[in-house]
C-alpha positions in Angstrom: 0.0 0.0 0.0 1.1 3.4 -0.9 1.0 6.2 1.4 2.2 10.0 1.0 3.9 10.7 4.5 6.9 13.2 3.6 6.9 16.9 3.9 7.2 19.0 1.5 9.4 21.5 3.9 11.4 19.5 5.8 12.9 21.8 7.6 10.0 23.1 9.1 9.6 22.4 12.7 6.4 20.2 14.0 3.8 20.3 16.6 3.2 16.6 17.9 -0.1 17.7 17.0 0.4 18.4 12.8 2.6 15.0 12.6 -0.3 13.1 14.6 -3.1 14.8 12.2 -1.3 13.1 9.3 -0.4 9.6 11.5 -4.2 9.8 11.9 -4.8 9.5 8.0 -2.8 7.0 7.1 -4.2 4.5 10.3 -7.4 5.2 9.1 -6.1 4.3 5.4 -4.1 1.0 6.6 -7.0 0.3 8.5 -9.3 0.4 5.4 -6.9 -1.4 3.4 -7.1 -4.2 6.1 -10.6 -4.4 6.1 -10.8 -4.2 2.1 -7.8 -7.3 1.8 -10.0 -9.1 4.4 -13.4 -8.5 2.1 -12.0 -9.6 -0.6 -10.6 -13.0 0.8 -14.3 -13.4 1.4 -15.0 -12.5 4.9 -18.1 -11.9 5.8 -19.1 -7.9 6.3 -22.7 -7.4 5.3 -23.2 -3.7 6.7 -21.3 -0.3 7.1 -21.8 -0.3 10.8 -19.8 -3.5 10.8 -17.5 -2.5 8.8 -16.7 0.5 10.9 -16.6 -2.1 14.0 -13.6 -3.6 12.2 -12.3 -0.4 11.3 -12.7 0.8 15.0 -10.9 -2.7 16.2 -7.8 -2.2 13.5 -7.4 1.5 14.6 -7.1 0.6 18.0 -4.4 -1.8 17.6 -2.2 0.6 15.5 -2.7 3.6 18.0 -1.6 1.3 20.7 1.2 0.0 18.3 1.9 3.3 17.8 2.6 4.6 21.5 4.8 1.5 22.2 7.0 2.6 18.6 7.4 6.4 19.7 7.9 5.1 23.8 11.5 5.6 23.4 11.9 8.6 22.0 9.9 10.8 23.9 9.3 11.9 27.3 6.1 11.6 28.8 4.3 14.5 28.4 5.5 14.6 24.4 4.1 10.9 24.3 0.7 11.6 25.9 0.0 14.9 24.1 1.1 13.1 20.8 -1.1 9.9 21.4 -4.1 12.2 22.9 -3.9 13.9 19.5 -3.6 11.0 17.1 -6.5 9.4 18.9 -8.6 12.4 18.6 -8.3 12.7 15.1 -9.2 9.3 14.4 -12.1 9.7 16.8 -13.0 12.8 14.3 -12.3 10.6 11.4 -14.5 8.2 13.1 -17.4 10.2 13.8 -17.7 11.6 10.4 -17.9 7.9 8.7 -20.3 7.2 11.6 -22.5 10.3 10.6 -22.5 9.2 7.2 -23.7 5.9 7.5 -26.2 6.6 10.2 -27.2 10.4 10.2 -26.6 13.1 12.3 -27.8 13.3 16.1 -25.1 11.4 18.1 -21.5 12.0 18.7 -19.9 8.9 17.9 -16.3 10.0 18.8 -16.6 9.4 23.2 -18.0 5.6 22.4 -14.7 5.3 19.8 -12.7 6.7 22.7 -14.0 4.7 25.1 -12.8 1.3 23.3 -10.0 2.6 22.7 -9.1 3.0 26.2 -10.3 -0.1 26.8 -8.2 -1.7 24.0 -5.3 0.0 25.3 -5.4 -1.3 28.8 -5.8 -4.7 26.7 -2.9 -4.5 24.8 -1.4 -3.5 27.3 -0.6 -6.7 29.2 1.0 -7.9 25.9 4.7 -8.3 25.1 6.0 -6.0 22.4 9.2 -8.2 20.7 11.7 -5.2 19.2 9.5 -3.3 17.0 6.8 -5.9 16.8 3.8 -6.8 18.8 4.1 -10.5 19.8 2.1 -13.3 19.1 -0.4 -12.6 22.1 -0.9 -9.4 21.3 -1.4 -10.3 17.4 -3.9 -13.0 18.6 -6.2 -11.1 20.3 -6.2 -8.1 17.4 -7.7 -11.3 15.8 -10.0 -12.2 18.3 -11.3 -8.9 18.1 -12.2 -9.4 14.2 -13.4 -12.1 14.3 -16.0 -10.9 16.9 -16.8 -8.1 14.3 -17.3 -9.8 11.5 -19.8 -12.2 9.8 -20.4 -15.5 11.0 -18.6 -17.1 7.4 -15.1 -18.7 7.9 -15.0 -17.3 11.1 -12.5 -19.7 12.5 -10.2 -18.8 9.6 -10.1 -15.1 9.9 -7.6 -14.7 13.0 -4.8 -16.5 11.3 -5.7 -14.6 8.3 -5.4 -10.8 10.6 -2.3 -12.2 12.5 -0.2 -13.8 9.2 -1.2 -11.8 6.4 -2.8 -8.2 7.5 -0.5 -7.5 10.9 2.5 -7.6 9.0 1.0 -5.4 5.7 0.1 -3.2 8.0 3.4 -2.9 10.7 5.6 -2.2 7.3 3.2 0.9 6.2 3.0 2.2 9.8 7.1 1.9 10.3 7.6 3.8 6.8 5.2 6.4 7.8 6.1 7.1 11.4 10.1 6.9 9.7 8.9 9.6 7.5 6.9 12.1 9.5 9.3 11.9 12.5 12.3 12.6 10.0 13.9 16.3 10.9 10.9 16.3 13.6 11.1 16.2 17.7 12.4 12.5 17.2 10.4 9.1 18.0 11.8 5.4 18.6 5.9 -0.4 26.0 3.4 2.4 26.7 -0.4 2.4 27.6 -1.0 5.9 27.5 -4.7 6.7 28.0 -7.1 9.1 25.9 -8.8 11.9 27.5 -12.8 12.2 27.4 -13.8 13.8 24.4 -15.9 17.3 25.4 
């Protein structure tokens, strides 16, 4: 998958906030070009709201894959205001797919917030090998999808979101972290937690 993720100034200083605005893109994108590899393997999505449940899941994962990469390489503060931001975007992102699909009248962002803190706590508790997420941690992504998704080939779609889709995904994420963090503040096992949405 192809993402744009350099700057066109590169000497321009930025926020954690600008670099997490554009993080927050491209999750959203290698999140959607999970879920489209897994459709077209044949899994079983049979309405947007589900699809957005997967969507939700694989966003979760790389925001938490995301806090343990950039761990290293920044203090706290830098860490939580960079993670707070990426999440919040996504949220927005979120919401506005959300709004789509169902209409207006809710805010969708605080119950995408609130699984993500939950998924972050979850995640948590799992080894991160190098630069990796371990096999635990890979499992219960797929856990998570399967519990999304249509009842068809359920038992196969795990293996397909730990061997195939995790990988895909970690290699887009490393070149585009690589890329945004290049001339910026600097980046590399966290569990930061999001703020409430207001």
């Amino acid at each position: 998958m192809r993402i744009r993720s350099h700057w066109n100034d590169k000497k321009k200083e930025r926020s954690a906030e600008e670099i997490a605005g554009v993080l927050a893109f491209i999750e959203w994108r290698i999140a959607g070009q999970a879920l489209l590899n897994l459709e077209n393997e044949g899994f079983q999505t049979d309405t947007q709201l589900q699809r957005l449940e997967v969507l939700q899941e694989l966003c979760a994962f790389l925001v938490h894959v995301t806090d343990r990469l950039v761990h290293p390489s920044m203090d706290d503060e830098q860490r939580q205001r960079f993670i707070v931001a990426l999440a919040l975007k996504i949220a927005d992102t979120y919401h506005d797919n959300r709004v789509d699909a169902e209409g207006r009248g809710q805010d969708f962002r605080q119950p995408f917030i609130d699984l993500l803190n939950t998924r972050m706590a979850d995640y948590a508790e799992f080894r991160f090998e190098g630069d990796a997420p371990g096999y635990a941690f890979k499992r219960y992504l797929g856990e998570c999808i399967t519990n999304s998704m249509g009842p068809r080939d359920r038992k196969w779609i795990s293996d397909q979101v730990m061997e195939i889709e995790v990988p895909e995904m970690l290699k887009t994420l490393h070149k585009g972290l690589d890329n945004l963090f290049d001339g910026a503040e600097g980046r590399g096992a966290g569990g930061a937690e999001v703020a409430q949405t207001s």
